[in-house]
C-alpha positions as CSV (number, residue, x, y, z in Angstrom):
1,X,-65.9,48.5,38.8
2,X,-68.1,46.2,36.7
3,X,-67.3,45.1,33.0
4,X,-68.8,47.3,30.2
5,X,-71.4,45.7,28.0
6,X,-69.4,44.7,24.8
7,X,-71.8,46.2,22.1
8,X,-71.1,44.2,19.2
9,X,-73.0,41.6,21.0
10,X,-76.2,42.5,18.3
11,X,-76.2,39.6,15.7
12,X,-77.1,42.6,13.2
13,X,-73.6,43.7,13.7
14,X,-71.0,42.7,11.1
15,X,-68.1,40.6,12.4
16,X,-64.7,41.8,11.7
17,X,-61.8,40.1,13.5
18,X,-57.9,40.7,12.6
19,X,-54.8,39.4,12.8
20,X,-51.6,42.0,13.6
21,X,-48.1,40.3,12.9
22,X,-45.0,42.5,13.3
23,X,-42.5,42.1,10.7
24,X,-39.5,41.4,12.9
25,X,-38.0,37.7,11.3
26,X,-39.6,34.8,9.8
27,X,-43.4,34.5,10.2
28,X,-43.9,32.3,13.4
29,X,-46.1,29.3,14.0
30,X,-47.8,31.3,16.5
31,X,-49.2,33.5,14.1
32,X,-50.9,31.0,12.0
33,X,-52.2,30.0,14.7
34,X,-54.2,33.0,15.8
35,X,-54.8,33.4,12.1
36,X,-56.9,30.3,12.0
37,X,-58.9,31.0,14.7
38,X,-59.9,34.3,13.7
39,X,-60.5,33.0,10.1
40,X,-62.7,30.3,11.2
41,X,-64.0,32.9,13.6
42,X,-65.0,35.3,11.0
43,X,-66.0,32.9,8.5
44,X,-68.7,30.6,10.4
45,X,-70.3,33.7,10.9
46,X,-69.9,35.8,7.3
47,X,-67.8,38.5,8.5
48,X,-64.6,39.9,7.6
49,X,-60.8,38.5,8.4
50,X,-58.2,41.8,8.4
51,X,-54.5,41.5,8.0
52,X,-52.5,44.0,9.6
53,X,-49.0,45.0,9.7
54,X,-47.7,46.0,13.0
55,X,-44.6,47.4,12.3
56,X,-44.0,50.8,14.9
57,X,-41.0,49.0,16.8
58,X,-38.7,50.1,14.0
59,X,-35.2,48.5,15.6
60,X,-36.4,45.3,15.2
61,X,-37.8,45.6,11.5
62,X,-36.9,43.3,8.8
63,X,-37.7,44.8,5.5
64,X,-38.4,41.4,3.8
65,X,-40.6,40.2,7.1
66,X,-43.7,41.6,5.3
67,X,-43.8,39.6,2.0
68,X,-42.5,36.4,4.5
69,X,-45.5,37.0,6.6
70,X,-48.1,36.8,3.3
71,X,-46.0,34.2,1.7
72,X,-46.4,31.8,4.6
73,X,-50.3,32.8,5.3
74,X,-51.0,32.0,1.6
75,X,-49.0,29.0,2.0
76,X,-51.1,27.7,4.2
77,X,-54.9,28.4,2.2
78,X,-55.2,31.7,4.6
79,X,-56.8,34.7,2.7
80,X,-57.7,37.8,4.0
81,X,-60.4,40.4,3.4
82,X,-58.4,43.5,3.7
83,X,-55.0,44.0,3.9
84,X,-52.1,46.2,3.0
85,X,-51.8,44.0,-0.2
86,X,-55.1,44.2,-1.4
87,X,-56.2,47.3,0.5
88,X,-60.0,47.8,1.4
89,X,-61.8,50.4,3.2
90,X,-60.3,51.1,6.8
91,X,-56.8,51.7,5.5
92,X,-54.1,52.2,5.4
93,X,-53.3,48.4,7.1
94,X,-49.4,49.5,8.0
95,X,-49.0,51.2,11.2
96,X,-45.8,53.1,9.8
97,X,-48.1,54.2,7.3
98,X,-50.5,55.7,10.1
99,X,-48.6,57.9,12.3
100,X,-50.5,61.3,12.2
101,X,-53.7,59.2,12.9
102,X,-52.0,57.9,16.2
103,X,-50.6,61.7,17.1
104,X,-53.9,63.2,16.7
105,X,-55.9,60.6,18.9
106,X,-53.2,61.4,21.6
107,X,-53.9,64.9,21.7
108,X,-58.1,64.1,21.8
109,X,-56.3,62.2,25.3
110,X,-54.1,65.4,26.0
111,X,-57.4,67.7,25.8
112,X,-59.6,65.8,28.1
113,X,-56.7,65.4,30.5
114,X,-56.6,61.2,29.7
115,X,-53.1,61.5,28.7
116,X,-49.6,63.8,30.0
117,X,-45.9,64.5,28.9
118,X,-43.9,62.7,30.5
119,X,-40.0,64.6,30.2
120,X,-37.7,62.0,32.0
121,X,-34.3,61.4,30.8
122,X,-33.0,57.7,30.6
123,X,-30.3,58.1,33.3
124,X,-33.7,59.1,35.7
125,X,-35.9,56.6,34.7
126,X,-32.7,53.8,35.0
127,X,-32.5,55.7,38.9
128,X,-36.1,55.1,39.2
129,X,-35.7,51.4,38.4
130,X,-33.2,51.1,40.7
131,X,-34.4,52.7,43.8
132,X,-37.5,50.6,43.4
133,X,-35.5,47.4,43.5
134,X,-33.5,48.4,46.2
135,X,-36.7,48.7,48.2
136,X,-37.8,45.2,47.1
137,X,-40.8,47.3,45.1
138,X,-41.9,46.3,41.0
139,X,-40.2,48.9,38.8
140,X,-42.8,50.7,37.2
141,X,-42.8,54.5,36.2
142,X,-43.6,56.6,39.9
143,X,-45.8,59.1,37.7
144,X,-43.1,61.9,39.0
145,X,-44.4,63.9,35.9
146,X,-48.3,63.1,36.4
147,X,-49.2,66.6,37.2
148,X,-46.7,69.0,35.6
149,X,-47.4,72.6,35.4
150,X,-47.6,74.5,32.5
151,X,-44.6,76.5,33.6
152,X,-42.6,72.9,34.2
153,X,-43.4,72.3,30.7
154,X,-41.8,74.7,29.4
155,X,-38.6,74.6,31.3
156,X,-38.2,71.2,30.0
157,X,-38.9,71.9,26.8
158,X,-36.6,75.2,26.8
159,X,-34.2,72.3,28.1
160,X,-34.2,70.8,25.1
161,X,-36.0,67.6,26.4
162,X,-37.4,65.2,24.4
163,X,-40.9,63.7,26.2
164,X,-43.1,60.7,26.2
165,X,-47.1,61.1,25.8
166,X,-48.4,58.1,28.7
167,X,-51.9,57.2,29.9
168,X,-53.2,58.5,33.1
169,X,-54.3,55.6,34.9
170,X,-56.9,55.9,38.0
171,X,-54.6,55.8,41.4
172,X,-56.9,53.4,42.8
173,X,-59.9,51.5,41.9
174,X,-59.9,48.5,39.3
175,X,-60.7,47.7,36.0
176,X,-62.5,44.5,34.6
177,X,-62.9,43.6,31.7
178,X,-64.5,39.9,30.2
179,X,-62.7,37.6,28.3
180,X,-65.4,35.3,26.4
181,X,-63.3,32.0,27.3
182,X,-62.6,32.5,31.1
183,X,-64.9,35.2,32.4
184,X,-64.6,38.4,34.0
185,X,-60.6,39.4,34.7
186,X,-60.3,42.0,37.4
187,X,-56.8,44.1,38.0
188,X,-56.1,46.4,40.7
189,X,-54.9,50.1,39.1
190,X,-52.1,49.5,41.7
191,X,-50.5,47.0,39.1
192,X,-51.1,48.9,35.9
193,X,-48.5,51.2,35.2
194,X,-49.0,54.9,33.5
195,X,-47.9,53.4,30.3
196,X,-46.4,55.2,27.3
197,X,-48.4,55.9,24.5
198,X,-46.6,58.1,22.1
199,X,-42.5,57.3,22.2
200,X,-40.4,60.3,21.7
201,X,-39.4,59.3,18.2
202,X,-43.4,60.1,17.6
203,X,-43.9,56.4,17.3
204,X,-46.7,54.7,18.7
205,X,-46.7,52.3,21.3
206,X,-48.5,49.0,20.5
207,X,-51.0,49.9,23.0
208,X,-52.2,53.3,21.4
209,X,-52.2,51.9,17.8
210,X,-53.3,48.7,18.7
211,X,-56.7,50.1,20.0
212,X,-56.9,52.7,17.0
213,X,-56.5,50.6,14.6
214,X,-59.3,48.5,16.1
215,X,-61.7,51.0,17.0
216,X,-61.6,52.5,13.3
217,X,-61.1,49.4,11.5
218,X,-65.1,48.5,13.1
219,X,-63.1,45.0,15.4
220,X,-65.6,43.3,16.9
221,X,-63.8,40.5,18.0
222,X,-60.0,40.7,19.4
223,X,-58.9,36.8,19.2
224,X,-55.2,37.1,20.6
225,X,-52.9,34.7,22.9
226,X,-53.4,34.5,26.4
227,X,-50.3,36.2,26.7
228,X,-51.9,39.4,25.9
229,X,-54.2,39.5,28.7
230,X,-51.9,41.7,31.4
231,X,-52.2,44.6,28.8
232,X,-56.0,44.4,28.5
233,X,-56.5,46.7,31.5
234,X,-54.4,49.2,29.4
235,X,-56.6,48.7,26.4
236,X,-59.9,48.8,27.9
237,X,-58.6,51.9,30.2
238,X,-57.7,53.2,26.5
239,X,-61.5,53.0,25.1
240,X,-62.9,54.5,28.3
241,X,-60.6,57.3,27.7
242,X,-61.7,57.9,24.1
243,X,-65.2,57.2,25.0
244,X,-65.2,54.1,22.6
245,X,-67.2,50.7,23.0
246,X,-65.0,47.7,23.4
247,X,-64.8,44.7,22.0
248,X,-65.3,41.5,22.5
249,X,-61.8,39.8,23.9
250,X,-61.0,36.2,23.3
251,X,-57.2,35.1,24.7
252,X,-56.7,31.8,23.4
253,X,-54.2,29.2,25.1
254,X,-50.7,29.7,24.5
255,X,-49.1,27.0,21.8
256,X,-46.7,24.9,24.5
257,X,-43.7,22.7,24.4
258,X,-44.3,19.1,25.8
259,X,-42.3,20.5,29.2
260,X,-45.3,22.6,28.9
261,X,-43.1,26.3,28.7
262,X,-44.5,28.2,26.2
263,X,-43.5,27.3,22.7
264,X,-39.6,29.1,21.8
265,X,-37.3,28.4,19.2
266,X,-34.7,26.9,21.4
267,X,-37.3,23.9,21.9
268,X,-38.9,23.9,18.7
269,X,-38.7,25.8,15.3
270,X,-41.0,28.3,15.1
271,X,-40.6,29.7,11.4
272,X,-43.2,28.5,8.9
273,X,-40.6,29.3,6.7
274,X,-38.4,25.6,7.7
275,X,-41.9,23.7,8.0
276,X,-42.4,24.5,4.5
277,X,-38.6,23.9,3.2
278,X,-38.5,21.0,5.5
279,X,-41.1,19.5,3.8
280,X,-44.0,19.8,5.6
281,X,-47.6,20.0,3.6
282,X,-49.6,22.9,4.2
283,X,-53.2,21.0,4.3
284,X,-51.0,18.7,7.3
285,X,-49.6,22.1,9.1
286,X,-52.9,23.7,9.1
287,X,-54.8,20.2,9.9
288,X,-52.0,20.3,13.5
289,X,-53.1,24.2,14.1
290,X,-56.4,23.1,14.2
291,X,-56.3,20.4,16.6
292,X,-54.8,22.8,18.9
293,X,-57.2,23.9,21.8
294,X,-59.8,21.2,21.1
295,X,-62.4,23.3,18.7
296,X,-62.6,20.4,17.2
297,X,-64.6,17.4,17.7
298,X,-62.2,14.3,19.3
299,X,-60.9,11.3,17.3
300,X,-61.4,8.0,19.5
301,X,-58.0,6.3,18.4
302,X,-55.3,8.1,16.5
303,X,-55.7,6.3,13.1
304,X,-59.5,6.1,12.6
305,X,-59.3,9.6,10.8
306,X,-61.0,11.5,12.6
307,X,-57.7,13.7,13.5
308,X,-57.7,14.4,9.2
309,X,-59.9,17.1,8.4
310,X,-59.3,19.9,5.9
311,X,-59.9,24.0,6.2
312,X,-63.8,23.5,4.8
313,X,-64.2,20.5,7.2
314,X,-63.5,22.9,9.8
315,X,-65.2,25.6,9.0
316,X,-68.2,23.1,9.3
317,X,-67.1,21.6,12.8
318,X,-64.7,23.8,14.6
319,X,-66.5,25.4,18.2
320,X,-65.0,28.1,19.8
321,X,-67.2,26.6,23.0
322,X,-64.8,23.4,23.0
323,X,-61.8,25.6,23.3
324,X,-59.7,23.9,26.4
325,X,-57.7,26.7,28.5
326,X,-55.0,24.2,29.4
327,X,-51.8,24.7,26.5
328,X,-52.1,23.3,24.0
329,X,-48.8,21.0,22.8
330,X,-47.0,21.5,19.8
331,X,-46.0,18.2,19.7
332,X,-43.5,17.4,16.5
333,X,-44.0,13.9,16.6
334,X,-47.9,14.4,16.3
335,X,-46.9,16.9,13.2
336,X,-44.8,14.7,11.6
337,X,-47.4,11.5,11.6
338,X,-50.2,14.1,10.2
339,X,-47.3,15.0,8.0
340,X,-46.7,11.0,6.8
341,X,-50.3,10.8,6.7
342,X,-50.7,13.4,4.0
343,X,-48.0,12.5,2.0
344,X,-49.7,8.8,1.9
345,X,-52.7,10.7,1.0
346,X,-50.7,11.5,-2.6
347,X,-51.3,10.3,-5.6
348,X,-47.4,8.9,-7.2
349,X,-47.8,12.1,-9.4
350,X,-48.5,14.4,-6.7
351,X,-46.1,13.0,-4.6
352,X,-43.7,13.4,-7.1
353,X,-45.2,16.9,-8.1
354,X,-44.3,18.1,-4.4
355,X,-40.7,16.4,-4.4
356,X,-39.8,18.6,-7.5
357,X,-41.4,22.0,-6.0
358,X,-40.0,21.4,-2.0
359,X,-37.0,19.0,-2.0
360,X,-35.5,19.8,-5.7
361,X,-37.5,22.7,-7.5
362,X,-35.0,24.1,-10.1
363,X,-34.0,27.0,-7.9
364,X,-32.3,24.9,-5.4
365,X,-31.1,22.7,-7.5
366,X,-29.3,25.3,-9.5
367,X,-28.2,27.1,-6.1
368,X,-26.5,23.8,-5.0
369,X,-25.2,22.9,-8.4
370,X,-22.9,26.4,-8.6
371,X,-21.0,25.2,-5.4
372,X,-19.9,22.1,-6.4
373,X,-19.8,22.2,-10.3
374,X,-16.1,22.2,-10.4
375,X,-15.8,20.4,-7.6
376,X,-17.1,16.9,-9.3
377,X,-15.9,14.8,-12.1
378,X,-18.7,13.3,-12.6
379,X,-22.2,13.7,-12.3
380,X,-22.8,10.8,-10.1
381,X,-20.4,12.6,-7.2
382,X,-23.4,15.3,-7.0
383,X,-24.9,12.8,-4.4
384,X,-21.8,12.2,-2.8
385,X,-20.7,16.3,-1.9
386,X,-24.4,17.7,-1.6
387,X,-25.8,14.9,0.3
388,X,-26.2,17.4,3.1
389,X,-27.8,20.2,0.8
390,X,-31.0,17.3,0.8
391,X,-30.9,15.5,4.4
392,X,-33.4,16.2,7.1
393,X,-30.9,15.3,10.3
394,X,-27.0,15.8,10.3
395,X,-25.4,14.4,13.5
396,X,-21.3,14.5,13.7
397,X,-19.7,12.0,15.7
398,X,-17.2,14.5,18.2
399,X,-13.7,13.3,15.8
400,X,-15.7,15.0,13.3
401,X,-16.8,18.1,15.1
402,X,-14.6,19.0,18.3
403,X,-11.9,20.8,17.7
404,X,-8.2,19.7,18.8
405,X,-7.1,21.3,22.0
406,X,-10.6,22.3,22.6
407,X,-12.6,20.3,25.3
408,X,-16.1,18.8,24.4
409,X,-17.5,21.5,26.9
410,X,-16.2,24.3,25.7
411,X,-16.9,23.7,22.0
412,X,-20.6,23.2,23.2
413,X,-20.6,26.4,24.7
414,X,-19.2,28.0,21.8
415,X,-21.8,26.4,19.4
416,X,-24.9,27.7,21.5
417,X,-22.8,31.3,20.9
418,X,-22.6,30.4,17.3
419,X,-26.1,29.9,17.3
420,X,-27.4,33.1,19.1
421,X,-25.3,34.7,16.7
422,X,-26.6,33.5,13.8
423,X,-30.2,34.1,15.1
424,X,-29.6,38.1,15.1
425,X,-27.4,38.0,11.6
426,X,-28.8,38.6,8.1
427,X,-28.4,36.1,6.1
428,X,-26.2,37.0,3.4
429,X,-22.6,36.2,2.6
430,X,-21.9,40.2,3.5
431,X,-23.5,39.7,7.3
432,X,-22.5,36.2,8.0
433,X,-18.5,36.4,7.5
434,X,-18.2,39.4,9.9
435,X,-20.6,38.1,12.3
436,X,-19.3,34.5,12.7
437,X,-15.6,36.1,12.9
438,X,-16.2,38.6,15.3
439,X,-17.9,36.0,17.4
440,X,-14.4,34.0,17.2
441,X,-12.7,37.1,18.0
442,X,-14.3,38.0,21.3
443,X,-14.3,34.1,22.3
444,X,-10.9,33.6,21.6
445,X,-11.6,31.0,19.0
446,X,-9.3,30.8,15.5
447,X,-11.1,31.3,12.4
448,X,-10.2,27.6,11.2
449,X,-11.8,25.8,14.4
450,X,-14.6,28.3,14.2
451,X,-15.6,27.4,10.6
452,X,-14.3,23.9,11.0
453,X,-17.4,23.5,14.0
454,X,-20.0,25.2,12.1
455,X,-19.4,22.9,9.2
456,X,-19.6,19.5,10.7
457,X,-22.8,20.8,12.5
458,X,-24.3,21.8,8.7
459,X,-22.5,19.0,6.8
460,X,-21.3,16.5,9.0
461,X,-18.3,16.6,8.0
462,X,-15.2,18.6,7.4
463,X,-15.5,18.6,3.6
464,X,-18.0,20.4,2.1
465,X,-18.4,23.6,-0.4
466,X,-17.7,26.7,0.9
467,X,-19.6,26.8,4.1
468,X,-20.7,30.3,4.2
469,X,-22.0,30.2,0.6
470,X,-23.5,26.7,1.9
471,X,-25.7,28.5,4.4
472,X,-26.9,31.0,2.2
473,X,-28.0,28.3,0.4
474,X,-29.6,25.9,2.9
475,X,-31.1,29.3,4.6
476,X,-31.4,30.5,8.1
477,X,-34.6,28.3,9.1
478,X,-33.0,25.1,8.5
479,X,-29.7,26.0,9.2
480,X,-30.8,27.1,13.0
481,X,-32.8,24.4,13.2
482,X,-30.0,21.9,12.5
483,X,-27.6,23.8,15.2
484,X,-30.2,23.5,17.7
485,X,-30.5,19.7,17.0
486,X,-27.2,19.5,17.5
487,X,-26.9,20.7,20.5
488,X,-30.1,19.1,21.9
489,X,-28.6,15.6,20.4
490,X,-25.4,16.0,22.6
491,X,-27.5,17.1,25.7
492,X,-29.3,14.2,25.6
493,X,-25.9,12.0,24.8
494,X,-24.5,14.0,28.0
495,X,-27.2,12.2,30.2
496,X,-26.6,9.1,29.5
């Protein structure tokens, strides 16, 4: 089957590109990374950048994500067109706020016979998974309900069942699709599963809302990660099925670690939220996001400048044409020297100016000073007791960290639990006591040697305020990135 013409190809047509982050945790690195793109995208060519809130997976949503996610975008000099904080005229921009949009486009796929109930129970789709594995087969749904009659329905349903809506995809045949970096992208219908589109709950899949939202927010041009390439099949078999144009698809290189995997916090932090408390300027952050993928023209050696360049400059040079498919690497080292190159780049005053808004703003300070207060007898010990509070790298020798009768092994193990832990708590006095307790529960670990490790990791030491009101404080981006460097630090001493 050959590609369908992508009709927004006419350079009369308005550009409109989007960005969709779900609010699930701290904004990630990733995101303003697809969110320069599509500005620069949209901008070289006087269209429209839309900012849209994913947020349909309701386990996984963090109430305070949202704000996080505009907060860091802004951060960075990103501004958006339309959005669910300034509105505009394809809204609403929230896919919670959405849902009888997404239920009436699954019954247009219902009526034409694109779409079926699906009434499986979990304990029969879990014995589908199975039986598929035992035969060495991918586990994928077996379309047992594909064809249903209407008298099956109702049995079901008089059953009490609760059903899925999913897409009826062709039995055989292909689809292909183009991508505007790498080509046309063939996949047989054999490897495309009958996916869900409408979740019991009355949720939406991303796949359903995702091509909604696009089709009547006018996309032109879906700039996503490469990652996101397997479910284009599903999209484009999606607009087919409505009877919708497509778009034009762009799937940009994944952001990799320098082993090359793709880019995870147990590597590298991800949050924008510890690059900007850890001190990192927002003209250097987006200057490294835009050196990734090579749209940009090539310095010849790493100090003559040419690597410095701000948002207008790229707006001015940035190609989508000189876009390289191989990873590109989020190299720290390569951040922090654009990051030292900045801050040289200060005037004394603005230097100073960005010490007393990052490092010390009055907040902090006044955060950190309630700990210790009466704790000090003078105010020269502040240095002394919250010298951790202000430090960029802790690193415990093990008589400071390793607890007694406990073998440096073991307490390893138990800090990478502490960390995963950590990861899924909230971070507030109320979540982090149970949570780090219960760890030491199951684990067998005493609440003094559980405490006692987390501490020397934050403070390096086993003095310090109280440590749970001391990780409120130094928050949950820099506190997991601290843990992580921990651990990574005594892998590395482990080798030698």
């Amino acid at each position: 089957m050959n590609p369908e013409p992508n009709p927004n190809t006419s350079s009369s047509t308005p550009i409109r590109v989007r960005i969709a982050p779900s609010p699930t945790g701290d904004p990630h690195v990733g995101t303003a990374y697809i969110g320069l793109l599509n500005y620069l995208y949209a901008k070289q060519r006087g269209g429209q950048f839309v900012l849209r809130i994913e947020d349909t997976d309701r386990a996984r949503f963090v109430a305070t994500s949202e704000q996080m996610i505009f907060d860091a975008l802004h951060w960075l000099g990103l501004t958006w067109d339309e959005g669910p904080d300034i509105g505009g005229p394809y809204g609403p921009y929230r896919q919670s706020e959405r849902t009888e949009i997404y239920r009436e486009h699954v019954q247009l796929l219902l009526a034409n016979g694109s779409a079926y109930r699906s009434f499986e129970t979990a304990e029969e789709l879990e014995a589908m998974r199975q039986s598929q594995l035992a035969a060495k087969l991918p586990p994928r749904y077996n379309g047992a309900h594909r064809e249903l009659t209407p008298a099956q329905i109702a049995g079901f349903e008089a059953e009490g069942r609760a059903s899925v809506i999913r897409l009826k995809v062709p039995a055989e045949g292909e689809t292909t699709f183009r991508d505007e970096l790498r080509g046309d992208i063939k996949f047989s219908h054999t490897n495309v599963d009958d996916q869900i589109l409408l979740k019991s709950d009355g949720f939406p899949t991303y796949h359903l809302a995702n091509v909604v939202d696009d089709h009547l927010m006018r996309i032109t041009d879906v700039i996503r990660a490469e990652e996101w390439i397997s479910s284009t099949p599903k999209h484009v078999l999606l607009y087919r099925a409505f009877g919708w144009d497509l778009p034009r698809f762009w799937h940009m290189p994944l952001l990799r670690n320098l082993d090359k995997s793709k880019i995870s916090k147990r590597k590298n932090p991800v949050s924008l939220i510890y690059y900007r408390q850890a001190g990192f300027l927002p003209g250097a952050m987006l200057n490294f996001l835009g050196l990734m993928g090579g749209g940009m023209p090539a310095g010849t050696e790493k100090n003559d400048g040419a690597e410095i360049f701000t948002l207008p400059k790229m707006l001015e040079q940035f190609t989508f044409d000189r876009i390289s498919l191989g990873g590109p690497v989020f190299d720290l080292v390569k951040l922090k020297w654009l990051n030292g190159m900045y801050l040289r780049a200060l005037s004394p005053e603005e230097f100073q100016q960005q010490l007393r808004e990052v490092v010390f703003s009055d907040h902090y300070l006044a955060q950190v000073g309630a700990l210790v207060q009466d704790r000090i007898e003078t105010l020269a010990q502040f240095g002394d007791v919250t010298g951790f509070f202000f430090r960029d790298d802790v690193q415990p020798a093990p008589e400071v960290f390793l607890p007694k009768k406990r073998t440096l092994e073991e307490t390893l193990v138990f800090a990478a639990e502490q960390l995963t832990a950590l990861e899924a708590s909230d971070w507030t006095l109320e979540a982090l006591d149970p949570t780090l307790r219960a760890l030491g529960e199951a684990k067998q670990w005493a609440v003094k040697e559980n405490f006692m490790l987390l501490r020397a990791i934050l403070t390096g030491s086993t003095q310090s305020p109280p440590l749970l009101e001391s990780l409120v404080v130094f928050g949950k981006a820099r506190t997991l990135d601290r843990v992580r460097r921990f651990l990574e630090a005594q892998k590395k001493t482990g080798k030698r």
